[in-house]
C-alpha positions as CSV (number, residue, x, y, z in Angstrom):
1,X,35.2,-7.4,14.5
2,X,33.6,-6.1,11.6
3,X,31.8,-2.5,12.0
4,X,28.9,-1.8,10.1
5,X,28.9,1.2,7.6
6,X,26.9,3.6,9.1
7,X,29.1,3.0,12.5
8,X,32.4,3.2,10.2
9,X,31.5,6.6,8.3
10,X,29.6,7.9,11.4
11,X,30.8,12.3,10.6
12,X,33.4,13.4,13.4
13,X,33.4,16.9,12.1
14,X,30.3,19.3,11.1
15,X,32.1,19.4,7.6
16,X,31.1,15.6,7.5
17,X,27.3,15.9,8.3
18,X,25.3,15.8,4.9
19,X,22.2,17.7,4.3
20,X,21.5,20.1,7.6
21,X,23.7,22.7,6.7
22,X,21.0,25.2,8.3
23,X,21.7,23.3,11.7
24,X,25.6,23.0,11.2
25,X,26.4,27.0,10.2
26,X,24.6,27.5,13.4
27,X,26.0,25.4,15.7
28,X,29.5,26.2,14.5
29,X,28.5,30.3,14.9
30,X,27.8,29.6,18.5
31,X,31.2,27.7,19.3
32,X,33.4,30.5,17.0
33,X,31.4,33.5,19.6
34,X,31.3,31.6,22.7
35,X,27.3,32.0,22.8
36,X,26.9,28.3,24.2
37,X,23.6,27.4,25.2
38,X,23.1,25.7,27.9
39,X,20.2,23.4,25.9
40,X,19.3,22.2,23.0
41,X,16.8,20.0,21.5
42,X,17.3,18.4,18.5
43,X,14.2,17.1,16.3
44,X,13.4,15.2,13.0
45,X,12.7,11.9,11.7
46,X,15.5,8.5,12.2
47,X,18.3,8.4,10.3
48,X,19.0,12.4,10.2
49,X,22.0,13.0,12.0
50,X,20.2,14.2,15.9
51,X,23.0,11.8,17.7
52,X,26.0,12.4,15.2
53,X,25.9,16.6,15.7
54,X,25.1,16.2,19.4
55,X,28.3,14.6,19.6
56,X,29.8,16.5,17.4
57,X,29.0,19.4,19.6
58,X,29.7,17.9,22.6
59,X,33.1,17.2,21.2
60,X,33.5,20.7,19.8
61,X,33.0,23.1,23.0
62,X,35.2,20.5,24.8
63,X,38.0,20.9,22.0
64,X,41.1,22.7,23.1
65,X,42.1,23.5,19.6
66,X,38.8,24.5,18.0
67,X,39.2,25.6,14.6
68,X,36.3,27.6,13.1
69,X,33.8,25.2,15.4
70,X,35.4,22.4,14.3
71,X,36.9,20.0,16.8
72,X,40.3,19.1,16.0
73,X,40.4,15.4,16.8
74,X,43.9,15.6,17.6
75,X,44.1,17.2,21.1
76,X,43.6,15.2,24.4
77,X,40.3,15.8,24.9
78,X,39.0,14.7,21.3
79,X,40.7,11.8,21.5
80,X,39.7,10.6,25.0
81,X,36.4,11.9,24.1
82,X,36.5,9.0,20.9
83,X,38.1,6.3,23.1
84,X,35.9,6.6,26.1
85,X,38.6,7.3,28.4
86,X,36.8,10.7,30.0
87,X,33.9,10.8,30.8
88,X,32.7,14.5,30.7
89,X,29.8,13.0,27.8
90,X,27.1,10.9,29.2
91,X,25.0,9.8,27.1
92,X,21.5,8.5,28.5
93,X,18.9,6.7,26.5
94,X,15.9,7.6,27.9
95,X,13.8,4.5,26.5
96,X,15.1,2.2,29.1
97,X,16.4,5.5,31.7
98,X,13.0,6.9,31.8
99,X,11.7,6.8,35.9
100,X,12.5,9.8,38.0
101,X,15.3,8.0,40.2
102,X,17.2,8.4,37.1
103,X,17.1,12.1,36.3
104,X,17.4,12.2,40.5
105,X,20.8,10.8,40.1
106,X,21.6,13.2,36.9
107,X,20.8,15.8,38.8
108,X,23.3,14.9,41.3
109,X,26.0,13.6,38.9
110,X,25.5,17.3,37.3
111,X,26.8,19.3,40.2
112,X,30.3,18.2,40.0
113,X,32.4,19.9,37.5
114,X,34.5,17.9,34.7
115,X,37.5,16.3,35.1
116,X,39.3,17.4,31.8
117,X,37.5,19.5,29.4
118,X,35.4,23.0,29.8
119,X,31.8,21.7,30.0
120,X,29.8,18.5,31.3
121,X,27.7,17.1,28.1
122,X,24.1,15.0,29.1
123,X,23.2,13.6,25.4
124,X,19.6,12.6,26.3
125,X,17.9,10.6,23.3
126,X,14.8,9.8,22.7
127,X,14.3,12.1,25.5
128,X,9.9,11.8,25.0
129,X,10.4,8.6,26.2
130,X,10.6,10.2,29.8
131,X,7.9,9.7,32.2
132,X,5.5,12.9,33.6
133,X,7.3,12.7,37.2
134,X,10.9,12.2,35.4
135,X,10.1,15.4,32.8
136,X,9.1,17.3,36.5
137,X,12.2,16.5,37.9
138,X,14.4,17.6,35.0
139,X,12.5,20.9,34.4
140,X,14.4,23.0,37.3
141,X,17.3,21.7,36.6
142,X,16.9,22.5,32.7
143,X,16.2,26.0,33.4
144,X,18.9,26.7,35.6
145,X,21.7,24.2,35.0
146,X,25.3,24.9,36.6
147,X,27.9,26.9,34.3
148,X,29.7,23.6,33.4
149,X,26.5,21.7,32.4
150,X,24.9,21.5,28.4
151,X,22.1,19.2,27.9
152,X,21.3,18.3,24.5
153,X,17.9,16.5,24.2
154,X,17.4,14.2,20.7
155,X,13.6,13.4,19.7
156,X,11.4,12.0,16.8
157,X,8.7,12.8,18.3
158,X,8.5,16.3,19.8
159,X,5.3,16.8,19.7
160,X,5.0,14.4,23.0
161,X,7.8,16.6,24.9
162,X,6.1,19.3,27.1
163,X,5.8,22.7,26.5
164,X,7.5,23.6,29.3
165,X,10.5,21.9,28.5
166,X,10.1,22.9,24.6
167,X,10.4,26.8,26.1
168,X,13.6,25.7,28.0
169,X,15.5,25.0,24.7
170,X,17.2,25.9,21.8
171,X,15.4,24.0,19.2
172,X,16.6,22.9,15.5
173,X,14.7,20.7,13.1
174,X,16.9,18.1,11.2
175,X,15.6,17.9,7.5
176,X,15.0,14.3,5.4
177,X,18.2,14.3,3.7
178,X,17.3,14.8,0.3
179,X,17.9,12.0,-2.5
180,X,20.4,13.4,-4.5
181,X,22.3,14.3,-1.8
182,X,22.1,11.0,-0.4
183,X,23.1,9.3,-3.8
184,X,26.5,11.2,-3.3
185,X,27.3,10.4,-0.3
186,X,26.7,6.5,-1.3
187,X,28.5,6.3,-4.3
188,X,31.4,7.9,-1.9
189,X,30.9,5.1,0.6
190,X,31.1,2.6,-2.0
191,X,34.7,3.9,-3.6
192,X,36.1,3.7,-0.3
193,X,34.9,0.4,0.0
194,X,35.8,-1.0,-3.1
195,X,32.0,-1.7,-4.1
196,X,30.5,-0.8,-7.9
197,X,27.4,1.3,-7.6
198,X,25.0,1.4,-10.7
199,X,23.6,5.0,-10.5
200,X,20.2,4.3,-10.9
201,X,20.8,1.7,-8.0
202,X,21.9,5.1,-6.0
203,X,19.0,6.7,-6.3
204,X,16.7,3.5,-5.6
205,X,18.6,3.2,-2.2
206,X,18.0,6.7,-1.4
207,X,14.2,6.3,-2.4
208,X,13.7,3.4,0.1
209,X,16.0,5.1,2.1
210,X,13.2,7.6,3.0
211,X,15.6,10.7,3.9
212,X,17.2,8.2,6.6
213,X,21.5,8.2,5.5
214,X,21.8,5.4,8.4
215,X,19.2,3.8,6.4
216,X,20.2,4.2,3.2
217,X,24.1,2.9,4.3
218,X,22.7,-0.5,6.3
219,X,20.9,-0.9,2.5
220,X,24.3,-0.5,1.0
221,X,26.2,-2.8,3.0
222,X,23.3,-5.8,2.8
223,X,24.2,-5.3,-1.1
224,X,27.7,-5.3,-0.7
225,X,27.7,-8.5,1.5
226,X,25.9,-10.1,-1.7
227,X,28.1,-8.3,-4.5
228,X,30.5,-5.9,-5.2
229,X,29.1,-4.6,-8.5
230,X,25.5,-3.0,-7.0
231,X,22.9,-2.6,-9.4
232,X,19.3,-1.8,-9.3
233,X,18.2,-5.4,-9.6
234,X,20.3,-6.7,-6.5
235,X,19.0,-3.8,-4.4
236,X,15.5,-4.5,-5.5
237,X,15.8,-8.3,-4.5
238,X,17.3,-7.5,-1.1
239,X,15.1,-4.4,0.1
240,X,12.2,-7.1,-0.6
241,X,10.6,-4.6,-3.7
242,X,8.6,-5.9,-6.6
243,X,10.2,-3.6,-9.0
244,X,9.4,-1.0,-11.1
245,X,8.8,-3.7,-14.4
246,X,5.7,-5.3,-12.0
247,X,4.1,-2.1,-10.8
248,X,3.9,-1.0,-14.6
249,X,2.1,-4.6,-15.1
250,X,-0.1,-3.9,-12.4
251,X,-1.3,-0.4,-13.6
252,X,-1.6,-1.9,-17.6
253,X,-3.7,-4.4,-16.1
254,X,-5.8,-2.0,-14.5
255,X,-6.2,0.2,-17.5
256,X,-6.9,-2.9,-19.4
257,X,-9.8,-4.1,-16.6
258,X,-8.3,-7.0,-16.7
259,X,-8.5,-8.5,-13.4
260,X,-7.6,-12.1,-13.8
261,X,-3.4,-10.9,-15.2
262,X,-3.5,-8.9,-12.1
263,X,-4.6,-11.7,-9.7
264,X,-1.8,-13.7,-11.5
265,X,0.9,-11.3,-10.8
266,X,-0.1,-11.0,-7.3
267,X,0.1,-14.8,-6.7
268,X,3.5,-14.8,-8.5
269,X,4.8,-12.2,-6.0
270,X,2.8,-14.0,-3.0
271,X,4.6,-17.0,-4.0
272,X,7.9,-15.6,-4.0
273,X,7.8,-14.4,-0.1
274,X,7.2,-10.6,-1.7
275,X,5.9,-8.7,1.5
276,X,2.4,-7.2,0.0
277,X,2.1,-4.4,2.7
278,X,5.1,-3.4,0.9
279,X,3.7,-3.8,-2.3
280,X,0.6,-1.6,-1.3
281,X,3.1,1.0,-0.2
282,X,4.9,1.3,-3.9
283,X,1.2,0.8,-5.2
284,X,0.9,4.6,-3.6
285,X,4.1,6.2,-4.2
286,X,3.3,4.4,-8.0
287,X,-0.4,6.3,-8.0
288,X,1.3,9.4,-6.6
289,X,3.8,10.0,-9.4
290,X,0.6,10.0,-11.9
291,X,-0.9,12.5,-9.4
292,X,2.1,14.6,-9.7
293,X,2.4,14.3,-13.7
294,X,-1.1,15.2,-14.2
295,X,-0.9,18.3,-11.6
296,X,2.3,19.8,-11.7
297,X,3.9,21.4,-14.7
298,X,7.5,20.8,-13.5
299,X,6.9,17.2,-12.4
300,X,10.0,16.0,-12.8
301,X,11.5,17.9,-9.6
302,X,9.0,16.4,-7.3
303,X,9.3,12.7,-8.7
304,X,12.7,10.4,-7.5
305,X,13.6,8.1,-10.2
306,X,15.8,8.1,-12.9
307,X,15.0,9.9,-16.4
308,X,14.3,6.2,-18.1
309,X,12.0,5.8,-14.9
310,X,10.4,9.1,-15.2
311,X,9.6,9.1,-19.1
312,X,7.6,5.5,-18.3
313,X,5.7,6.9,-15.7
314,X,4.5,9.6,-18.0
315,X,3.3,7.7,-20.6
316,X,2.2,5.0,-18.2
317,X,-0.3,7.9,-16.8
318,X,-1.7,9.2,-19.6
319,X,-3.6,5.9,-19.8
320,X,-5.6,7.4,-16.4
321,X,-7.7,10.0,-15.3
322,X,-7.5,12.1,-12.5
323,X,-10.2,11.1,-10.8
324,X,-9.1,7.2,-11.6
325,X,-5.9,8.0,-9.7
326,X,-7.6,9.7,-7.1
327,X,-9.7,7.0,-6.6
328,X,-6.9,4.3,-6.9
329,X,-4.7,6.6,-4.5
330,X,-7.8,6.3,-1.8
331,X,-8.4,3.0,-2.4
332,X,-4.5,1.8,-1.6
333,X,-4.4,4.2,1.4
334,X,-7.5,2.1,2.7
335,X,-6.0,-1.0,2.0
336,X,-2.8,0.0,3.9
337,X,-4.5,1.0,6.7
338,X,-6.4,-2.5,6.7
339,X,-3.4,-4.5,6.6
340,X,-1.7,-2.8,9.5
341,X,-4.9,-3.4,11.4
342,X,-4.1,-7.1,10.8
343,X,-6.3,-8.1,7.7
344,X,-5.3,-11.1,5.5
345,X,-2.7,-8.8,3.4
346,X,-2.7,-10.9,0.1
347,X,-6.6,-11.0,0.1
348,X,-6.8,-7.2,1.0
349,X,-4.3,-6.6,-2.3
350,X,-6.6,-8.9,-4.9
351,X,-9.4,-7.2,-3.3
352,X,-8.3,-3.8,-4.2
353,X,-7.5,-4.8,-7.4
354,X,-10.5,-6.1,-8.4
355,X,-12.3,-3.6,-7.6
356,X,-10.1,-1.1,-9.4
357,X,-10.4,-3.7,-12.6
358,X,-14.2,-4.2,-11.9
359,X,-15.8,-0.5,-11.0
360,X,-19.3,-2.0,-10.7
361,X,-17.7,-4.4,-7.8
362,X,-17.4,-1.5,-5.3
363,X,-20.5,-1.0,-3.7
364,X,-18.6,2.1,-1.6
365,X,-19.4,5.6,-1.8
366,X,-16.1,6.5,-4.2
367,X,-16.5,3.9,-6.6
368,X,-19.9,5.4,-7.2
369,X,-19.2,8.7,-7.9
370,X,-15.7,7.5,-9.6
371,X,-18.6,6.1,-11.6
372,X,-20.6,8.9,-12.1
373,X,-17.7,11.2,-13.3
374,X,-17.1,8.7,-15.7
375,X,-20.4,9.0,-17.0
376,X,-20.6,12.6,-16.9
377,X,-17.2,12.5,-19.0
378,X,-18.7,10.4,-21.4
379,X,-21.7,13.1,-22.1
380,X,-20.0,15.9,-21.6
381,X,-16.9,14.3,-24.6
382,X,-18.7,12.2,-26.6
383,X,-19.6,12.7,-30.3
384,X,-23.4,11.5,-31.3
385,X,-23.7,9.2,-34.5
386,X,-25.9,8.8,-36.9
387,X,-29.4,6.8,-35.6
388,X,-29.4,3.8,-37.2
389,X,-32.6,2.3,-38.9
390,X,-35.4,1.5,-36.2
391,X,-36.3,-2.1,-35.3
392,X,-39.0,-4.1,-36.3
393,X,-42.2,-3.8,-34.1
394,X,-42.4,-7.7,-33.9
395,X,-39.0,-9.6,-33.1
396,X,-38.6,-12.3,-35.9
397,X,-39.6,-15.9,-35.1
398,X,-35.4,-17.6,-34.9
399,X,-34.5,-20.5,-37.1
400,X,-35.2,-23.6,-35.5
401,X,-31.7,-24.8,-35.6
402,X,-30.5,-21.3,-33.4
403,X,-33.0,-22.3,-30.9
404,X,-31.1,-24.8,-28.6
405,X,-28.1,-22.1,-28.9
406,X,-29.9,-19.4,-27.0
407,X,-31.6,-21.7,-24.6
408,X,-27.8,-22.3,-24.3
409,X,-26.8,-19.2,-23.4
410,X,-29.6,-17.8,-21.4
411,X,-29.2,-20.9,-18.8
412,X,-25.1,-20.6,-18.7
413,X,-25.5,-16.6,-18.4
414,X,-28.3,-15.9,-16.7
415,X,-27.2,-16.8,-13.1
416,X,-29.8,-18.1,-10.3
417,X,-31.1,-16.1,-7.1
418,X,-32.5,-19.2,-5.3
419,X,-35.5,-20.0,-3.6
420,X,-36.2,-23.5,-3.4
421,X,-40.2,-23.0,-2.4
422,X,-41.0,-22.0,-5.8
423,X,-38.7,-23.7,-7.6
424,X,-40.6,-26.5,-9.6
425,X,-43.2,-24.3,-10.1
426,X,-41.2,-21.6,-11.6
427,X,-39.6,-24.3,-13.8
428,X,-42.6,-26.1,-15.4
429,X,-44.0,-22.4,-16.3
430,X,-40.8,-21.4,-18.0
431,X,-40.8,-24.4,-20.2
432,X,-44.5,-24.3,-20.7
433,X,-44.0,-20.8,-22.1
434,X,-41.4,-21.3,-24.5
435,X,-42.5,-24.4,-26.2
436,X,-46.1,-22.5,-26.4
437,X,-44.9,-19.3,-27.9
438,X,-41.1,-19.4,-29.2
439,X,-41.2,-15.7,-30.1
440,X,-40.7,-15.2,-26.0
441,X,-37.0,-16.4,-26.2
442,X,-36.1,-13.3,-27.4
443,X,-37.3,-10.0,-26.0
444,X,-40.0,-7.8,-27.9
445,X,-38.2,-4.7,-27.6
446,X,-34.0,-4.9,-28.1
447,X,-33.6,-2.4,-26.0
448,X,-35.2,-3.3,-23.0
449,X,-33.9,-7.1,-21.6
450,X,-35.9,-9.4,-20.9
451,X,-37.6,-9.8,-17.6
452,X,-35.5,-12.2,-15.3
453,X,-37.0,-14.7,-13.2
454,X,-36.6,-14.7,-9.6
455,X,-35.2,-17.9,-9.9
456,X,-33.5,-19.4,-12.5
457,X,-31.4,-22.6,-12.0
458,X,-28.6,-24.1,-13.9
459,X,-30.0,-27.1,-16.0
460,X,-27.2,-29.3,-16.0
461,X,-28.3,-33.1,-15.8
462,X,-26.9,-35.2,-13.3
463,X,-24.8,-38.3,-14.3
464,X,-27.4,-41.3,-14.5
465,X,-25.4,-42.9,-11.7
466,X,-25.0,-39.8,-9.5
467,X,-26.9,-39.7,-6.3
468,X,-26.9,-35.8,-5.1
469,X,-27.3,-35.0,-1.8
470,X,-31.1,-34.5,-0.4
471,X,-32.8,-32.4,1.4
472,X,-30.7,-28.9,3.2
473,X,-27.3,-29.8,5.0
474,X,-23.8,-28.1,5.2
475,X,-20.9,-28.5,3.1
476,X,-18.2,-29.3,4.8
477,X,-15.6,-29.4,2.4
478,X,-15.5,-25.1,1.7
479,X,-12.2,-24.9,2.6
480,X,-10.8,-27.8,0.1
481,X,-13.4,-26.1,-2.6
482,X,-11.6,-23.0,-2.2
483,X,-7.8,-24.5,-2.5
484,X,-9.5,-26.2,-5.9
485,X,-11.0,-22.3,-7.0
486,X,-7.7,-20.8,-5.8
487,X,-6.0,-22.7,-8.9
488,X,-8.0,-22.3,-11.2
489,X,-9.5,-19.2,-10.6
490,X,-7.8,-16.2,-9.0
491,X,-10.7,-13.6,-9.3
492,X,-13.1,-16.0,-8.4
493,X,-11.4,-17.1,-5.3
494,X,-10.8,-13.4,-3.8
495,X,-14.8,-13.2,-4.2
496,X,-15.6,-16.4,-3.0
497,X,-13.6,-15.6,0.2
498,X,-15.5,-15.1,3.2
499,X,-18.5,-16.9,1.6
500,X,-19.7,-20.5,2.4
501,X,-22.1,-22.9,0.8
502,X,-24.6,-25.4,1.5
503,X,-27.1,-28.3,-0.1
504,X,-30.7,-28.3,-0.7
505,X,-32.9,-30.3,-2.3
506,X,-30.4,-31.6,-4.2
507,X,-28.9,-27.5,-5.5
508,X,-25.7,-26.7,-4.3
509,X,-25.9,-23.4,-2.8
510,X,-23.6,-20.5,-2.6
511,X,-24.3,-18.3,0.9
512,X,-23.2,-14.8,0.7
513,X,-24.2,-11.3,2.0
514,X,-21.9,-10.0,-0.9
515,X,-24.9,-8.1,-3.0
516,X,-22.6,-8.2,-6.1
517,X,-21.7,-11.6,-6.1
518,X,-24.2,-13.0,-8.3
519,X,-23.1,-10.3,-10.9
520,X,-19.6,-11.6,-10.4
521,X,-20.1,-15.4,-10.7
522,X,-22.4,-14.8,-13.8
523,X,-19.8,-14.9,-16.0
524,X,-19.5,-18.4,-18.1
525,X,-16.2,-18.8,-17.6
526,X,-16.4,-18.7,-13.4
527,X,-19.4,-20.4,-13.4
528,X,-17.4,-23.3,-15.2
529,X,-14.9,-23.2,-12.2
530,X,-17.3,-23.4,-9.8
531,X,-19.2,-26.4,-11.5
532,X,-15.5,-28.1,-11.8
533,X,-14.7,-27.4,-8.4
534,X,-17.8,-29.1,-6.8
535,X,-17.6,-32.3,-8.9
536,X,-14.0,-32.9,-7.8
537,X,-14.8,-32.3,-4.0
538,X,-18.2,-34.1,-4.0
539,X,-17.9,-36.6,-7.3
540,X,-21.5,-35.6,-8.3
541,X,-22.6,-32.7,-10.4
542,X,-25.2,-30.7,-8.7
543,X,-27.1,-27.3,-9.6
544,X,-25.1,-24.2,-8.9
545,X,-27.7,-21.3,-7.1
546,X,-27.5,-18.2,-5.1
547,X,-28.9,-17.9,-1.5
548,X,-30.8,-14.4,-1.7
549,X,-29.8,-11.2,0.6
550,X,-32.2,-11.5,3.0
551,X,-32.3,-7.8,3.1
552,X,-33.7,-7.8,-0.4
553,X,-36.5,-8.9,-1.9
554,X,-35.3,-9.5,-5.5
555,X,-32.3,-9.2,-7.3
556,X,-32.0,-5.6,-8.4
557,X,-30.8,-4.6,-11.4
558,X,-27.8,-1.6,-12.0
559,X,-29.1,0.9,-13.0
560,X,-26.0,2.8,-13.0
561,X,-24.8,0.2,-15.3
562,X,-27.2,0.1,-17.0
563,X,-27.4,4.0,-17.6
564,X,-23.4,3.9,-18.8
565,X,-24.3,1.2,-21.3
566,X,-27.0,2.9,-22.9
567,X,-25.1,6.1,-23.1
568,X,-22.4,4.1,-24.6
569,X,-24.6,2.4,-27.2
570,X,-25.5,6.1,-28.8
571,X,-22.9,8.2,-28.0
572,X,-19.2,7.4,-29.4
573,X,-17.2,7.1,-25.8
574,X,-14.2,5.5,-24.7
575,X,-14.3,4.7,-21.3
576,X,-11.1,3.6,-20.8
């Protein structure tokens, strides 16, 4: 049968254990002077090496040719102790061995002595796995075991292990096997195997590795079951990652605000079973690299990744801030903790996303100060220019031909909060107004926009033949319009999520408690989408409008928007 790597290279000497030299100088100190405890407790995270030394040491006091506190794994007792023919090592999982019957019967299987070697080993793992009664039963028997008994007690979680059994012990703390130690010990694996392994592939297994060698080796032999030669693409594709190429993408789309590449990348990577809570997680570690390039003079010690690797990430983080990786950082962690909590993770991802691309988005208390630093950057940085020659006090009459253009534009830009009471009303003044006084197209004072109606509907004709629907009822058919959005529009649809819609007097209308969302679908180019999208569900163009917050009154405007624009219209600022 074939046996597993980390089973096959398993250490059967202290010499062989990589990375907790504190623990193994120790250990072997104790055997050379015959100071034996009579427990110990071994802690640290999976992976480490708890089970490998506590068998190592069980093996060692046992040996009857101990060299330097080595066993010798030639003598009678090593090798019985290896095959399984004595049985002076037990080893008890206490996940599934936790009740107090069980340590009742260790207790009594404790008193006799051994049959062949010096001592009676209990390896006891995952030992805060043991019930309140079953950690009462051991206690006496921990503090005053017979002369032939050791008990070696293996945790990751020691903070759940009473005090009173902590007190009883001889504790050591395995250490997260550090990457470059790691990377040797892999490239050593793979010789003896026969394998290929790129170095940067080596150091990419010992990043997802996490400090975990048993980790890091199952990684290796997944690779070496698809290929001998190992490089950092194959590793990539079987860990599941997105790579270091798409999280580089992913940041130069957020420096670039531009949220609709980012959406598309994310779909790509959706569509090719990538796991996006694992995404979110290299999203962090990415975000944390810039954090440590823009803190820490000697970066390069605290960053694992190849030199090619390290001199991207630099120049990939000069295009932020440290407050925009701060924020991005927070907003990731956030996101993580919403996926594990069981939240759609692919909308969770665009989510974040757009709302790193699209600041004014994020209605949440860090996006607002991320905001306001950015503006206080701007002032305090920014170089003023010369004033420019001051307007006219009367706005010139346009030229006939311009005027259908911006009727054009105010209708397709200026996007509808809807109320259908005043409706008709609202309409007939409007046009009354401007075919009265054409100066009122345009606003008197450049500076200051023109006042917005409260409502403002899109003036798209229906087809002669059409027959829109009349009077309020529900659309039933949300779920097909999104699929249709999804397609077409990635930034739209991670909006439009959560929303519905419904008809009225003969308006199709989008129901949201999003506050933002009328900022959002605005823009031409979505509301185009959303126009397209309801004449191939319901085969008649209708009105697009917005049902209004019913905690508002009216739309209100940003004025924190409005405050960075105006500082960016006199003052020379890149924003960026």
């Amino acid at each position: 049968m074939y046996q597993v790597l980390y089973r096959k290279y398993r250490p059967k000497n202290f010499s062989d254990v990589y990375g907790q030299d504190h623990v193994i100088s120790t250990l072997k100190n104790e055997i050379k002077e015959d100071r034996i405890s009579h427990a110990y407790l071994f802690t640290g995270s999976r992976g480490t090496g708890k089970t490998t030394c506590a068998k190592i040491l069980a093996k060692a006091v046992n040996c009857e040719n101990s060299d330097n506190g080595e066993p010798c794994n030639e003598c009678e007792v090593c090798r019985g102790l290896d095959g399984g023919t004595i049985y002076d090592v037990v080893e008890i999982d206490a996940a599934s061995n936790n009740g107090v019957d069980n340590i009742r019967d260790l207790r009594e299987e404790a008193n006799y002595t051994p049959s062949r070697g010096r001592y009676r080993v209990y390896i006891i793992d995952e030992v805060h796995m043991l019930s309140t009664g079953a950690f009462n039963a051991l206690l006496k028997t921990l503090e005053e075991p017979p002369a032939h008994v050791i008990f070696i007690l293996a945790t990751t979680e020691v903070h759940k292990l009473p005090a009173t059994i902590l007190s009883r012990c001889q504790r050591f703390d395995f250490k997260r096997i550090q990457p470059e130690t790691m990377a040797v010990r892999l490239n050593e694996v793979a010789e003896l195997e026969g394998m290929s392994l790129d170095p940067d592939a080596a150091v990419l297994i010992a990043r997802i590795a996490d400090g975990a060698l048993r980790d890091g080796l199952s990684i290796l032999d997944q690779c070496g079951s698809r290929s001998k030669n190992i490089d950092s693409a194959l590793v990539s594709q079987v860990a599941g990652l997105a790579g270091r190429e798409v999280l580089y993408r992913l940041t130069d789309c957020v420096s670039r605000k531009n949220s609709s590449s980012a959406m598309e990348i994310i779909s790509e990577l959706y569509q090719n079973s990538y796991d996006m809570e694992r995404l979110c997680v290299e999203m962090i570690n990415h975000f944390r690299n810039f954090l440590i390039v823009k803190t820490v003079k000697k970066s390069r010690e605290l960053i694992v990744c190849t030199d090619d690797e390290y001199n991207s990430t630099v120049e990939s983080a000069k295009q932020f801030t440290l407050e925009n990786v701060i924020f991005g950082l927070d907003l990731f962690q956030n996101t993580l903790t919403s996926i594990k909590a069981g939240a759609n993770s692919r909308i969770e991802m665009e989510m974040s996303f757009i709302k790193l691309c699209e600041p004014k988005l994020d209605a949440s208390q860090d996006a607002l100060l991320e905001r306001i630093s950015q503006l206080e950057r701007a002032v305090r940085n920014g170089v003023p220019v010369q004033a420019s020659a001051p307007s006219p006090a009367v706005t010139p009459v346009p030229k006939a031909e311009n005027l259908h253009e911006v009727k054009i534009a105010e209708e397709t830009t200026t996007f509808p909060v809807f109320n259908a009471a005043d409706d008709d009303k609202l309409f007939k003044k409007t046009e009354q107004k401007k075919e009265e006084t054409p100066q009122n197209i345009l606003p008197q004072n450049p500076s200051e926009p023109a006042p917005q109606p409260e409502i403002t509907p899109d003036f798209n004709e229906p087809a002669p033949n059409s027959q829109p629907v009349s009077g309020v009822s529900e659309f039933e058919h949300w779920a097909e319009f999104l699929d249709i959005i999804h397609k077409t529009d990635i930034a739209l649809f991670g909006v439009l999520s959560g929303a519905g819609a419904h008809f009225d007097s003969g308006r199709f209308v989008i129901d949201s408690t999003n506050p933002t969302i009328k900022q959002f679908i605005q823009i031409p180019t979505h509301l185009k989408a959303i126009k397209q999208a309801v004449l191939e569900v319901t085969g008649q163009p209708y009105k697009i409008a917005v049902s209004k917050p019913k905690a508002q009154s009216q739309q209100k405007r940003d004025l924190l928007e409005d405050l960075i624009n105006q500082a960016q219209n006199n003052v020379k600022i890149n924003f960026e």
